[in-house]
N, CA, C and O atoms as a printed pandas DataFrame, in Angstrom:
     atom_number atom_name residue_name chain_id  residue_number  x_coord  y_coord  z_coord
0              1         N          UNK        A               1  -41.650    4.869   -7.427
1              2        CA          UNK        A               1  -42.942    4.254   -7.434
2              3         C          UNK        A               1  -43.616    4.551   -6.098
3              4         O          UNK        A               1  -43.008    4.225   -5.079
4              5         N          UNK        A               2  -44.879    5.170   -5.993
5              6        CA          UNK        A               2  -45.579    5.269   -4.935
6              7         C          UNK        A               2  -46.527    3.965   -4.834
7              8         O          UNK        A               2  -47.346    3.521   -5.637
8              9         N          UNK        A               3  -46.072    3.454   -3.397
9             10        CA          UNK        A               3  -46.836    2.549   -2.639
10            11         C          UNK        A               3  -48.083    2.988   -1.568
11            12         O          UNK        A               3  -48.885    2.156   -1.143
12            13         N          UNK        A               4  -48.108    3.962   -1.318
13            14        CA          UNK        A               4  -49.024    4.739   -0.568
14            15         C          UNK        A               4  -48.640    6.116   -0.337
15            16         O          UNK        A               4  -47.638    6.572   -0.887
16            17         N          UNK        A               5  -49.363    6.815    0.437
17            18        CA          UNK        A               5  -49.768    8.159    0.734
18            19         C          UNK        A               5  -48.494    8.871    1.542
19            20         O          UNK        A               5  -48.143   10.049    1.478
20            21         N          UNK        A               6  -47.757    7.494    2.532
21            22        CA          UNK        A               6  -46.383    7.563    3.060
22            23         C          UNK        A               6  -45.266    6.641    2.718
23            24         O          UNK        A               6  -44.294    6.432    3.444
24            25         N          UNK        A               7  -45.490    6.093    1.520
25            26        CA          UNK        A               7  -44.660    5.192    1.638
26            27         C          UNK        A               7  -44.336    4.931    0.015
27            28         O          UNK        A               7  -45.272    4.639   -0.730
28            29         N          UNK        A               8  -42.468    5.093   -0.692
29            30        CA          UNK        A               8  -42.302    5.401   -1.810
30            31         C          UNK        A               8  -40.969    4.078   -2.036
31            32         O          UNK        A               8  -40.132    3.702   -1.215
32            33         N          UNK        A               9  -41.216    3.588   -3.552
33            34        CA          UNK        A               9  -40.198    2.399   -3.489
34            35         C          UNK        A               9  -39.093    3.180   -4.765
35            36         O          UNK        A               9  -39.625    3.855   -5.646
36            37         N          UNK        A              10  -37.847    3.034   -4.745
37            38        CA          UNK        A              10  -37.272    3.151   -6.045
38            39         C          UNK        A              10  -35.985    2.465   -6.284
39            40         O          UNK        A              10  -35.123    2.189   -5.450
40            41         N          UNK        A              11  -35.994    2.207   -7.705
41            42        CA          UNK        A              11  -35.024    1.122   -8.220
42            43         C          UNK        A              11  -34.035    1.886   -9.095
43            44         O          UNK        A              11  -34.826    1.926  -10.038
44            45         N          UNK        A              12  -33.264    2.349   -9.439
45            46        CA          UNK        A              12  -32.475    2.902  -10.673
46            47         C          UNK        A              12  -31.089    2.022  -10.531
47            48         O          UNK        A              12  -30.551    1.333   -9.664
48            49         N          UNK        A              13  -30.795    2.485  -12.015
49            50        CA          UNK        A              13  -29.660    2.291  -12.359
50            51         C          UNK        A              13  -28.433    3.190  -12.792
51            52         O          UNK        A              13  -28.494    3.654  -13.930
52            53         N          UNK        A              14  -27.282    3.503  -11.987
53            54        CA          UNK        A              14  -26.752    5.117  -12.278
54            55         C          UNK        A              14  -25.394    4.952  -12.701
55            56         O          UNK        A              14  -24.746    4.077  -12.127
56            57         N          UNK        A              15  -24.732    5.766  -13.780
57            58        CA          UNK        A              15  -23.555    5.564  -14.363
58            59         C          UNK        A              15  -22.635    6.810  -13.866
59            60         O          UNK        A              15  -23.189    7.909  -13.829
60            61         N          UNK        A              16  -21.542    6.737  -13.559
61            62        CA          UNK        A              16  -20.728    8.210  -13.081
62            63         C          UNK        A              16  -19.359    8.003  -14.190
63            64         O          UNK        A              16  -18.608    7.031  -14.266
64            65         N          UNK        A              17  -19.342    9.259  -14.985
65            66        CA          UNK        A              17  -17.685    8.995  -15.555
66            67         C          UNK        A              17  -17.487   10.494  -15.206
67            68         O          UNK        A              17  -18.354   11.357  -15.073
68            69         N          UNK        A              18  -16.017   10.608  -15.078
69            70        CA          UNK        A              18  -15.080   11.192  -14.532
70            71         C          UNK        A              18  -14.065   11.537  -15.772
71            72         O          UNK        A              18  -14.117   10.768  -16.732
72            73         N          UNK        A              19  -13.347   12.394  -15.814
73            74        CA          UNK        A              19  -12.567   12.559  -16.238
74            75         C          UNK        A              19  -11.220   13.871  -15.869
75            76         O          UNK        A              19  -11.306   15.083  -16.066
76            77         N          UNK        A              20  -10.262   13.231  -15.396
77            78        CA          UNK        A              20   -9.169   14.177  -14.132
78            79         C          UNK        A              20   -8.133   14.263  -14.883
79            80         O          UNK        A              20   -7.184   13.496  -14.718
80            81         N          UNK        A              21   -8.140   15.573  -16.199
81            82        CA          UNK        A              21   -7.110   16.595  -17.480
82            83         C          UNK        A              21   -6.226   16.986  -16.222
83            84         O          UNK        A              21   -6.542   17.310  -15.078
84            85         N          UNK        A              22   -5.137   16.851  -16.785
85            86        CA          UNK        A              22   -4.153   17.787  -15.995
86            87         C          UNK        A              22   -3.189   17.736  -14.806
87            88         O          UNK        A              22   -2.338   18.536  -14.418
88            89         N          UNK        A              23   -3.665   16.316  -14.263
89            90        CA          UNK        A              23   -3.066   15.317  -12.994
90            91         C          UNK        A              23   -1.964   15.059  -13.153
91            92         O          UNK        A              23   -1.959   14.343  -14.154
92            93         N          UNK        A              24   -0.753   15.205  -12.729
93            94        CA          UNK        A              24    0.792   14.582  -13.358
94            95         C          UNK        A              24    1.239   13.502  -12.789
95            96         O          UNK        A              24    2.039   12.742  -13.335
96            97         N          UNK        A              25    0.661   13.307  -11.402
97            98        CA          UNK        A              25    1.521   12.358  -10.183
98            99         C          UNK        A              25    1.567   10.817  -10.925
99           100         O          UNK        A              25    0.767   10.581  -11.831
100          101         N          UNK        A              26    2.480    9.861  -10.517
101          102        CA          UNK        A              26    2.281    8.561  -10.723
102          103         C          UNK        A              26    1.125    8.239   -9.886
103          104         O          UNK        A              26    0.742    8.654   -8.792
104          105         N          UNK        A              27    0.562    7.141  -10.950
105          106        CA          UNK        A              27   -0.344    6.182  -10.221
106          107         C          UNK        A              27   -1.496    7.104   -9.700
107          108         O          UNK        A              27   -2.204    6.839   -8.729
108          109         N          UNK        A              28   -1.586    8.232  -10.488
109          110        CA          UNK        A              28   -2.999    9.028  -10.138
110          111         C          UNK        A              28   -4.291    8.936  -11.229
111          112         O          UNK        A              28   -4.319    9.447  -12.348
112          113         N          UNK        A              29   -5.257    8.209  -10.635
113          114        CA          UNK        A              29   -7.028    8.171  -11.258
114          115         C          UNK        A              29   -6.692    9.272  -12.570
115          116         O          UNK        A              29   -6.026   10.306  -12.515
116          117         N          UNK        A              30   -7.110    8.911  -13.273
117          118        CA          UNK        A              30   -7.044   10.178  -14.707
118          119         C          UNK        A              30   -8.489    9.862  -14.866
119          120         O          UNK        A              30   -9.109   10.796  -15.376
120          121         N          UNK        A              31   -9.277    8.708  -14.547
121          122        CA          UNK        A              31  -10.638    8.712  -15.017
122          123         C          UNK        A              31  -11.654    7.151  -14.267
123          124         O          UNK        A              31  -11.602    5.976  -13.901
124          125         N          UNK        A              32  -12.122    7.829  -14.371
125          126        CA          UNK        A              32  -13.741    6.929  -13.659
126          127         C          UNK        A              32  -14.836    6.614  -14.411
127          128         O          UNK        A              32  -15.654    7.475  -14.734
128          129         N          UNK        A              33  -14.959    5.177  -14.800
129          130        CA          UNK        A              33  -16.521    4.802  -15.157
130          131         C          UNK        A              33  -16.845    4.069  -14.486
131          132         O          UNK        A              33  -16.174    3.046  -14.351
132          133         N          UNK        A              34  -17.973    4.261  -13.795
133          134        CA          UNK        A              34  -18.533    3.280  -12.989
134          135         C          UNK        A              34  -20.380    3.266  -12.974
135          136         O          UNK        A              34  -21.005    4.312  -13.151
136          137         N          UNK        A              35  -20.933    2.201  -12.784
137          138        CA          UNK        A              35  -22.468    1.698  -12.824
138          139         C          UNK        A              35  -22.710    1.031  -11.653
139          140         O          UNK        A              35  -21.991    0.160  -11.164
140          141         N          UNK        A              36  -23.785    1.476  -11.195
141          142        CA          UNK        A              36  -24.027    0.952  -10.116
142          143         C          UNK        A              36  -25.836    0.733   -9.982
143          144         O          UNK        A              36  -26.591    1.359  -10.725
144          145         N          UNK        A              37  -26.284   -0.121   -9.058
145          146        CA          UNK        A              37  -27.746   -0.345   -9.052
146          147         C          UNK        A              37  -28.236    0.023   -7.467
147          148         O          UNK        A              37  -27.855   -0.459   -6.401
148          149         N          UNK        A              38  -29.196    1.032   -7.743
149          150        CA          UNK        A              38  -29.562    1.773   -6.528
150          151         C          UNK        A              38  -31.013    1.394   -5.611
151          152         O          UNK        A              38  -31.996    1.111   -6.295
152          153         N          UNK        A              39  -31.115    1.384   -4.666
153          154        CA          UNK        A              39  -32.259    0.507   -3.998
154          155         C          UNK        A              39  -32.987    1.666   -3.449
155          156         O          UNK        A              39  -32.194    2.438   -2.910
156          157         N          UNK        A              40  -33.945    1.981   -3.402
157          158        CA          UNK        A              40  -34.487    2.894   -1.703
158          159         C          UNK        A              40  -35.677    3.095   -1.246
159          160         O          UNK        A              40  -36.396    3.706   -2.037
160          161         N          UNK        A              41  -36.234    2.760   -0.098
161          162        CA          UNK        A              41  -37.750    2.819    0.155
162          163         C          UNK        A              41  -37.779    4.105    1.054
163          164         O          UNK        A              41  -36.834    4.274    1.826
164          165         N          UNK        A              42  -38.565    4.815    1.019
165          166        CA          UNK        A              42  -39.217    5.682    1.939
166          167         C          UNK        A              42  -40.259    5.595    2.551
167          168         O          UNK        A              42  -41.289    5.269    1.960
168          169         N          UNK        A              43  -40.237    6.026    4.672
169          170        CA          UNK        A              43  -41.434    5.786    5.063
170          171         C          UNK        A              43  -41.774    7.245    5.500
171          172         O          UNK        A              43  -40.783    7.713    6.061
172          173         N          UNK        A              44  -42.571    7.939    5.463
173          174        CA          UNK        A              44  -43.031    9.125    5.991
174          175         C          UNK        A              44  -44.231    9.535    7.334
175          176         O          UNK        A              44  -45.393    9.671    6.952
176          177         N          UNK        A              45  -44.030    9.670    8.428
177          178        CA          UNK        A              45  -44.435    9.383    9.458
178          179         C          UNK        A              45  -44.606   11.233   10.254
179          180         O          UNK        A              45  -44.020   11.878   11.124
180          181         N          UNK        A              46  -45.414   11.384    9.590
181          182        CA          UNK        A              46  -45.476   12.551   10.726
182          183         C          UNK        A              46  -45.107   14.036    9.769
183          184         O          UNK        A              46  -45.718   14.581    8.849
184          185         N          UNK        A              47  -43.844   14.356   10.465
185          186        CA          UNK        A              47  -42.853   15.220   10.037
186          187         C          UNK        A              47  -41.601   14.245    9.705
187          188         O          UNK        A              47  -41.088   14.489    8.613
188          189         N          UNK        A              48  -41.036   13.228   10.411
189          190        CA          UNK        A              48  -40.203   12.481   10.308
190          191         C          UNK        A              48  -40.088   11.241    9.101
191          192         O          UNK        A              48  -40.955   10.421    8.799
192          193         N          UNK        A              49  -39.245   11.342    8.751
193          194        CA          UNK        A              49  -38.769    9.881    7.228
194          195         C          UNK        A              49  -37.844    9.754    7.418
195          196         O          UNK        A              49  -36.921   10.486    7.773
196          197         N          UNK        A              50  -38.008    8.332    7.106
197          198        CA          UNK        A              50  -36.559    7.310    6.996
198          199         C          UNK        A              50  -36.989    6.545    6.057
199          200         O          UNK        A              50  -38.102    6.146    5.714
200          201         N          UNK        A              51  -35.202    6.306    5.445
201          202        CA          UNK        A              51  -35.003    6.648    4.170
202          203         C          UNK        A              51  -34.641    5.066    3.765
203          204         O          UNK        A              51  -34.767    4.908    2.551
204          205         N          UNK        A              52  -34.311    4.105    4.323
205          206        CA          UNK        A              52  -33.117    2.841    3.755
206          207         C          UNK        A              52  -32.681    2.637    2.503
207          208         O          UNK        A              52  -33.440    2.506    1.543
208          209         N          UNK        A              53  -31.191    2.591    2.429
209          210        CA          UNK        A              53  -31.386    2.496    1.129
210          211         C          UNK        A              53  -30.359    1.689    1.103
211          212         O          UNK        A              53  -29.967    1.282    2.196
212          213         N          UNK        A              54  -29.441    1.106   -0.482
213          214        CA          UNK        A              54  -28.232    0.229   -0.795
214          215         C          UNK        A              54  -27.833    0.571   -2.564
215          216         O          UNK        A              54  -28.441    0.827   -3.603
216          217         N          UNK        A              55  -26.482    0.389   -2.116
217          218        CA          UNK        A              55  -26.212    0.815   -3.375
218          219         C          UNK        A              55  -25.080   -0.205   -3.614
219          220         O          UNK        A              55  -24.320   -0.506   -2.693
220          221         N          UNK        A              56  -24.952   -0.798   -4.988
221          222        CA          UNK        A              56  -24.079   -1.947   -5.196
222          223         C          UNK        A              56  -23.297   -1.886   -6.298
223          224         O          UNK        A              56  -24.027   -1.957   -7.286
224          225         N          UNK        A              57  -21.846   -1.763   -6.677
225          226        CA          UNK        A              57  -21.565   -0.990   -7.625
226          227         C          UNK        A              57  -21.345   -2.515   -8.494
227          228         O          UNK        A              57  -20.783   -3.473   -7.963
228          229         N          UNK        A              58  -21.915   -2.548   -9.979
229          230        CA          UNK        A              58  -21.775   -3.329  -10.983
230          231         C          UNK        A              58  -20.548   -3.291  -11.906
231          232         O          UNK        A              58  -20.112   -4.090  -12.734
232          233         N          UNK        A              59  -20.321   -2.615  -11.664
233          234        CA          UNK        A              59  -18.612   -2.526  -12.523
234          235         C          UNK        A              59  -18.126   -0.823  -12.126
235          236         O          UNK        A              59  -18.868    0.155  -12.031
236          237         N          UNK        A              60  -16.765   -0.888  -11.963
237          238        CA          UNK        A              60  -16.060   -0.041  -11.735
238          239         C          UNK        A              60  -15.040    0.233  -12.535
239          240         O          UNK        A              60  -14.231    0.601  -11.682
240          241         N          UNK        A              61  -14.521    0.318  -13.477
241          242        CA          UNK        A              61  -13.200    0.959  -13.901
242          243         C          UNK        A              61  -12.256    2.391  -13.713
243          244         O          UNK        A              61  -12.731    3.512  -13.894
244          245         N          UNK        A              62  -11.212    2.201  -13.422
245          246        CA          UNK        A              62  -10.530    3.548  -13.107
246          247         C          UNK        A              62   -9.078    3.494  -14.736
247          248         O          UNK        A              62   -8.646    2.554  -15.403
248          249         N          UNK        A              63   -8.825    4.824  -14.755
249          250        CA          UNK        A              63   -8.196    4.891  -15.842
250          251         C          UNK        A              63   -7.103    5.706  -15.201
251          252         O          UNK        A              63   -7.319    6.791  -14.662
252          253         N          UNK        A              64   -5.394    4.881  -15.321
253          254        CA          UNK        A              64   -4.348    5.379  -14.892
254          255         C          UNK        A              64   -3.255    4.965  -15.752
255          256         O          UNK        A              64   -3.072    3.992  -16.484
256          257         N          UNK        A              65   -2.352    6.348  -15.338
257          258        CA          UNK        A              65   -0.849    6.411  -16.681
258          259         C          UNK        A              65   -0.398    5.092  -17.269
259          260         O          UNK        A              65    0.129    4.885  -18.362
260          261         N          UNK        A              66   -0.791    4.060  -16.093
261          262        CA          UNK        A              66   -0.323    2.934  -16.760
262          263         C          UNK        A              66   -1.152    2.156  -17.766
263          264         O          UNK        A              66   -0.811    1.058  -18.208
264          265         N          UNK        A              67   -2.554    2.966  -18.185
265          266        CA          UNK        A              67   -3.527    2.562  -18.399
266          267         C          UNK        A              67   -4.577    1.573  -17.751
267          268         O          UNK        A              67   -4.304    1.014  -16.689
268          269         N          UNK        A              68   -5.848    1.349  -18.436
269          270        CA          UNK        A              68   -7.090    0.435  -17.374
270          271         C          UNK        A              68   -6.334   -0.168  -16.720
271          272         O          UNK        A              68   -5.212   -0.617  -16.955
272          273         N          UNK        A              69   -7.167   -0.187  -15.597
273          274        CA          UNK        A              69   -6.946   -0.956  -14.154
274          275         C          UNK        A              69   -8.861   -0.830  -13.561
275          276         O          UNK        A              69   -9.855   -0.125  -13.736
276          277         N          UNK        A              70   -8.479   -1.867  -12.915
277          278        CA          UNK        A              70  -10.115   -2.240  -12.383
278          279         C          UNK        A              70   -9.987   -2.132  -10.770
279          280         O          UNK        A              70   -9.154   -2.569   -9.975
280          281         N          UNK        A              71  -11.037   -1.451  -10.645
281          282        CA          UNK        A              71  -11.260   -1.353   -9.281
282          283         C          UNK        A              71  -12.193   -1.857   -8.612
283          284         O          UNK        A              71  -13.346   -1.476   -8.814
284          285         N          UNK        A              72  -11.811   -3.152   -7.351
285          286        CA          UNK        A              72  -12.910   -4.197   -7.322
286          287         C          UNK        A              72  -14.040   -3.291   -6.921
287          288         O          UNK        A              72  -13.859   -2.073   -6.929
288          289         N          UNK        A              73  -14.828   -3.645   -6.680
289          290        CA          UNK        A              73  -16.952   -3.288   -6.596
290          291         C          UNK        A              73  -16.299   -2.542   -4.551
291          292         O          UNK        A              73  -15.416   -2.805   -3.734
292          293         N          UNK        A              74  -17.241   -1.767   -4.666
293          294        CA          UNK        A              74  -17.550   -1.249   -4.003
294          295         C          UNK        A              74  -19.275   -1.260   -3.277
295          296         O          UNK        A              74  -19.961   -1.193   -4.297
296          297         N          UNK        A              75  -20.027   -1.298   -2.355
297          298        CA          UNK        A              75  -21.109   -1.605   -1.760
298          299         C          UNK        A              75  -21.614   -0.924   -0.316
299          300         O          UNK        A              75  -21.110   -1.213    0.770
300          301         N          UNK        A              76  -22.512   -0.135   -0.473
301          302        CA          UNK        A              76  -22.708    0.713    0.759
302          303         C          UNK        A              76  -24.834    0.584    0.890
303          304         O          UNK        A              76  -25.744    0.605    0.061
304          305         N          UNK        A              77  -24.750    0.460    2.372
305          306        CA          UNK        A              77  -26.296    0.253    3.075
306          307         C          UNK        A              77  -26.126    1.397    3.814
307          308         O          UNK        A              77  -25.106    1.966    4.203
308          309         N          UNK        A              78  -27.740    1.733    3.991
309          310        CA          UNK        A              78  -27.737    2.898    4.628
310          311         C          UNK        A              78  -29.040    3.613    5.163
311          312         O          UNK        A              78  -30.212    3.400    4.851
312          313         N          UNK        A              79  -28.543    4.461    5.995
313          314        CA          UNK        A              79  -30.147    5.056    6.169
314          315         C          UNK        A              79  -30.148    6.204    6.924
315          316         O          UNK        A              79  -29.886    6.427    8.106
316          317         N          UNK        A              80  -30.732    7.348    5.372
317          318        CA          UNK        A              80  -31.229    8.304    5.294
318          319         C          UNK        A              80  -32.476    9.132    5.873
319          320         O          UNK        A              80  -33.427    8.408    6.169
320          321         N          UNK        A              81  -32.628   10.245    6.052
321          322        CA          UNK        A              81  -33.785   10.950    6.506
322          323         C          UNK        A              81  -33.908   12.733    6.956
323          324         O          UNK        A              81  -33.056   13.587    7.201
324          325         N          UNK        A              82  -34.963   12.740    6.923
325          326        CA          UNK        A              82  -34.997   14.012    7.758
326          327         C          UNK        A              82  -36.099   14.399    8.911
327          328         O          UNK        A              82  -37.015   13.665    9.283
328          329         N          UNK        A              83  -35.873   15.411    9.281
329          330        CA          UNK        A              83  -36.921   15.677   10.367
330          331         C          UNK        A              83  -37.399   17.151   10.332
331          332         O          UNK        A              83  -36.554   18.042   10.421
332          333         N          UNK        A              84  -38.841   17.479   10.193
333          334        CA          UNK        A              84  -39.057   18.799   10.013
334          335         C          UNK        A              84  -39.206   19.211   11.643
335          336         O          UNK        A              84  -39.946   18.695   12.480
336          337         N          UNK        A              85  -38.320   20.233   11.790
337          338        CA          UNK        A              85  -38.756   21.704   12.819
338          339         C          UNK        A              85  -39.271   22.094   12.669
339          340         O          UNK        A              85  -40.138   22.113   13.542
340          341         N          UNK        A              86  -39.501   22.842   11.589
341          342        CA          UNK        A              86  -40.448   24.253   11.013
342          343         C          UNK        A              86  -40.760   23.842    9.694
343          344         O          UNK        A              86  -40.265   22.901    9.074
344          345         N          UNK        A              87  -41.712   24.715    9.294
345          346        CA          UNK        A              87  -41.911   24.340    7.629
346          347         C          UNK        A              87  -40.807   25.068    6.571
347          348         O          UNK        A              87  -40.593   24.870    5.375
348          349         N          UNK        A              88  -40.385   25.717    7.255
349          350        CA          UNK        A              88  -38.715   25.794    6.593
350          351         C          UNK        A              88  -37.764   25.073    6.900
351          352         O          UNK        A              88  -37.242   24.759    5.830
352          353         N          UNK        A              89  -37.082   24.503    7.927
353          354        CA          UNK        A              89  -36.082   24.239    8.727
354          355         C          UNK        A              89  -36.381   22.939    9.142
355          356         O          UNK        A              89  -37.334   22.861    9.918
356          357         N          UNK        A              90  -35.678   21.624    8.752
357          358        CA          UNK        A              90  -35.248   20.345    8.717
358          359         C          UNK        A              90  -34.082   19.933    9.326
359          360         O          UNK        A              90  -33.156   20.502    8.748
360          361         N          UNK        A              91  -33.822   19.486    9.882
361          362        CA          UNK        A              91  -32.655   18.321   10.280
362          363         C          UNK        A              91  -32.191   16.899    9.033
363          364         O          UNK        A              91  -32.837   15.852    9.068
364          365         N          UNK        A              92  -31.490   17.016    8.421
365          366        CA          UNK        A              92  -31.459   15.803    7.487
366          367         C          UNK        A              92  -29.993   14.727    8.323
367          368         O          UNK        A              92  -29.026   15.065    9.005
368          369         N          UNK        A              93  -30.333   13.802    7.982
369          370        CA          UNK        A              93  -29.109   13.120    9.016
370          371         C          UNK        A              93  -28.581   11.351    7.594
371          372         O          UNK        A              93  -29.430   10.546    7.210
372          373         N          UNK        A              94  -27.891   11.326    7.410
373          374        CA          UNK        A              94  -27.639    9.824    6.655
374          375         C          UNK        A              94  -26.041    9.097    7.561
375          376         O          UNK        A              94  -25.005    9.508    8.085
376          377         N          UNK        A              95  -26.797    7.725    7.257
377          378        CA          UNK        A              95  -25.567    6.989    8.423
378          379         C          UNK        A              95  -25.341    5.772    7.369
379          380         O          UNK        A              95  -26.243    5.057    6.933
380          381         N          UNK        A              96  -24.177    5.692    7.096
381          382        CA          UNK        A              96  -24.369    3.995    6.182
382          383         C          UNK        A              96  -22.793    3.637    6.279
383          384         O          UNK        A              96  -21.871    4.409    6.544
384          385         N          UNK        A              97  -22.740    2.258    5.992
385          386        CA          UNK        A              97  -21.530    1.401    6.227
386          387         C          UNK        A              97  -21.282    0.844    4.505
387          388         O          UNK        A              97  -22.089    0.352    3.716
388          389         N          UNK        A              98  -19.933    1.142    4.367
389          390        CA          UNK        A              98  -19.624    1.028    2.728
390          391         C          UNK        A              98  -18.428   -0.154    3.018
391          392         O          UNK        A              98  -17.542    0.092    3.837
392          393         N          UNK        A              99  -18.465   -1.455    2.290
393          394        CA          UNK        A              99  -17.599   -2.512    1.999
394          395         C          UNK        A              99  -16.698   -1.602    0.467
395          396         O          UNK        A              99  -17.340   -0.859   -0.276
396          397         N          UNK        A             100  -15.336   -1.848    0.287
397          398        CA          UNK        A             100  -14.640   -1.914   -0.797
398          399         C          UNK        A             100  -13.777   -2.727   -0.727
399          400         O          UNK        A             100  -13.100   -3.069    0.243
400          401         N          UNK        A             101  -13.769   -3.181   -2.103
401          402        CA          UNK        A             101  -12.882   -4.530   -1.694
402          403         C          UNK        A             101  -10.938   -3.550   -2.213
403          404         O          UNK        A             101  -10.786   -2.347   -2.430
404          405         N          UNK        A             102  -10.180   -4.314   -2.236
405          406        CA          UNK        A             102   -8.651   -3.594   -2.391
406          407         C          UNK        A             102   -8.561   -3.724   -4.153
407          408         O          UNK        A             102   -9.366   -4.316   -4.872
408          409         N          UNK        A             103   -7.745   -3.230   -4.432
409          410        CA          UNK        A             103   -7.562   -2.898   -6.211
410          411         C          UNK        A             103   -7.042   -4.205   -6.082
411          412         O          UNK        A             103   -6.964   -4.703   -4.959
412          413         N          UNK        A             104   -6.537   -5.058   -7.462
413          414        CA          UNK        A             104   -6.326   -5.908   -8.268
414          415         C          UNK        A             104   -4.890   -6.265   -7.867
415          416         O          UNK        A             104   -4.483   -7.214   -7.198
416          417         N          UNK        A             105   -4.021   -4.935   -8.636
417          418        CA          UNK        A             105   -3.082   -4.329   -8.701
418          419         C          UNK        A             105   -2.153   -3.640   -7.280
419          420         O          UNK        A             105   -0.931   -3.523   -7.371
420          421         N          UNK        A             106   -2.699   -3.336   -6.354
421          422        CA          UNK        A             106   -2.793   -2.804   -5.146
422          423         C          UNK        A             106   -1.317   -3.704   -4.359
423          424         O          UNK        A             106   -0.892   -4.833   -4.603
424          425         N          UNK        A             107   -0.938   -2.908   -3.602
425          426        CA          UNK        A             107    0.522   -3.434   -2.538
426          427         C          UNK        A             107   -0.359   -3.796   -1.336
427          428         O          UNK        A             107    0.260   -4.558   -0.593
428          429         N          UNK        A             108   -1.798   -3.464   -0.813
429          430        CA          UNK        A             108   -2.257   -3.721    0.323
430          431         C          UNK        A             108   -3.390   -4.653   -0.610
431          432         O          UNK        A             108   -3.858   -4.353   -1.709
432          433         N          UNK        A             109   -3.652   -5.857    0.202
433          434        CA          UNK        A             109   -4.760   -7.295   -0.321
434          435         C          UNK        A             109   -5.963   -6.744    0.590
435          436         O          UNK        A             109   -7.038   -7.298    0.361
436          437         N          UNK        A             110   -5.973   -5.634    1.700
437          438        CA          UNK        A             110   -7.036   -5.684    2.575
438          439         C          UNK        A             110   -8.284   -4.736    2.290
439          440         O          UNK        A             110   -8.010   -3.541    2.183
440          441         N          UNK        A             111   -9.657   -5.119    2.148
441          442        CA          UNK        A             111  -10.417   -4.757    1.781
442          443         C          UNK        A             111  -10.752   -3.428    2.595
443          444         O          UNK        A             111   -9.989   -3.120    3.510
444          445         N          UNK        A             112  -11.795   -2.669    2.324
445          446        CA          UNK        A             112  -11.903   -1.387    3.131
446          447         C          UNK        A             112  -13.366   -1.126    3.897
447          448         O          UNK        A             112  -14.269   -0.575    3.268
448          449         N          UNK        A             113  -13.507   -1.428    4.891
449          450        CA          UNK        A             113  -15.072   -1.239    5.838
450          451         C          UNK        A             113  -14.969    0.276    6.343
451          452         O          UNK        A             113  -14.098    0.593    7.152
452          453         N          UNK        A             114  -15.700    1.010    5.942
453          454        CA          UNK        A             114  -15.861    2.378    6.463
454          455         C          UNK        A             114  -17.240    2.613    6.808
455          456         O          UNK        A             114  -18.181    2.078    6.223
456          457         N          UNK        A             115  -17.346    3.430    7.780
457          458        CA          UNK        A             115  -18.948    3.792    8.013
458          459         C          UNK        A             115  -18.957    5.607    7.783
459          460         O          UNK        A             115  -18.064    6.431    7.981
460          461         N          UNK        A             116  -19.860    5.709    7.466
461          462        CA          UNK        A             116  -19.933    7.332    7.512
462          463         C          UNK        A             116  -21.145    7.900    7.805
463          464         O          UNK        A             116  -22.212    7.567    7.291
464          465         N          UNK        A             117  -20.938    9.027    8.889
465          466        CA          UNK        A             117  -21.997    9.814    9.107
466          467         C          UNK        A             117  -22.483   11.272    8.818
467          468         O          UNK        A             117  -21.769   12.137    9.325
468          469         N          UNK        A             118  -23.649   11.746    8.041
469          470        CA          UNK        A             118  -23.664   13.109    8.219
470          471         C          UNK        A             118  -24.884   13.737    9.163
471          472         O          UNK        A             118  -25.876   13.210    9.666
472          473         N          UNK        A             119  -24.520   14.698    9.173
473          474        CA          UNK        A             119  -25.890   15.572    9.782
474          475         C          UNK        A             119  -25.605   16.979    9.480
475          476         O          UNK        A             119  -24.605   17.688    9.590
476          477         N          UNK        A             120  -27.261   17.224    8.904
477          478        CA          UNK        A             120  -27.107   18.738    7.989
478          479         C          UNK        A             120  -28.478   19.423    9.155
479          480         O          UNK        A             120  -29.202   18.924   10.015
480          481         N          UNK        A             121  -28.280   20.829    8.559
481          482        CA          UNK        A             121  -29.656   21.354    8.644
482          483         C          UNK        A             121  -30.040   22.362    7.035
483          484         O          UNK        A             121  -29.408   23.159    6.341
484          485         N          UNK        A             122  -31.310   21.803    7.008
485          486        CA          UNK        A             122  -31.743   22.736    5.657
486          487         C          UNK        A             122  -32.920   23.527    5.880
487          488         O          UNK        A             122  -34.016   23.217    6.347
488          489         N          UNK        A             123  -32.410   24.741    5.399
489          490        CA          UNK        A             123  -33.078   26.109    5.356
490          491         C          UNK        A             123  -33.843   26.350    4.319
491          492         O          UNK        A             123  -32.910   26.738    3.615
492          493         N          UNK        A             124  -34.887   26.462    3.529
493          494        CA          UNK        A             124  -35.729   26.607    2.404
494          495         C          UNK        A             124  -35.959   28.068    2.832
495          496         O          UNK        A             124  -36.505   28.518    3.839
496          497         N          UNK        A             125  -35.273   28.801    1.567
497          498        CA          UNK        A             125  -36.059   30.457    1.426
498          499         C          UNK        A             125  -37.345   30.068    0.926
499          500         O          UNK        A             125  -38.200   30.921    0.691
């Protein structure tokens, strides 16, 4: 949804399934469904945008030899962007902090706080 000339809102809702033929190990993911609800505003300033965004996962299931098993919700904030150099050549950079909570089923009860950073550069032929 455009809010102005620099400034863009969006809401979705996104489903990922998986499916991992051919895996033998114990206790290995054979499959993934998961839904999640996606947040993100954009501000555009110049050459420069930033991005915020959140993503909150609504159900997770993983599928293993022992059959379903649930994998608690997962939840990551964040913030995206890029920066133009040239009218080819960008800097894109995303930084966000992801909560997971521990499996159900799991030998460890402790939830998982990770942060992650990237930084790209993109080239447009």
């Amino acid at each position: 949804m455009t809010l102005s000339k620099t400034q863009t809102a969006r809401v979705s809702f996104y489903n990922e399934a998986n499916s991992l033929d051919g895996v033998e190990k114990k206790d290995t993911v054979k499959g993934v469904n998961e839904w999640q609800l996606r947040l993100m505003f954009t501000q555009q300033v110049n050459d420069f945008s930033l991005t915020p965004y959140a993503r909150f996962d609504l159900d997770r299931k993983l599928d293993v030899e022992q059959g379903d098993r649930e994998k608690k919700l997962r939840h990551r904030v964040g913030l995206l962007g890029s920066y133009k150099l040239q009218d080819n050549l960008s800097l894109i950079y995303d930084v966000n902090y992801q909560v997971e909570q521990s499996r159900e089923n799991s030998e460890s009860k402790y939830d998982k706080n990770r942060m992650f950073y990237k930084l790209a550069i993109n080239y447009s032929f």
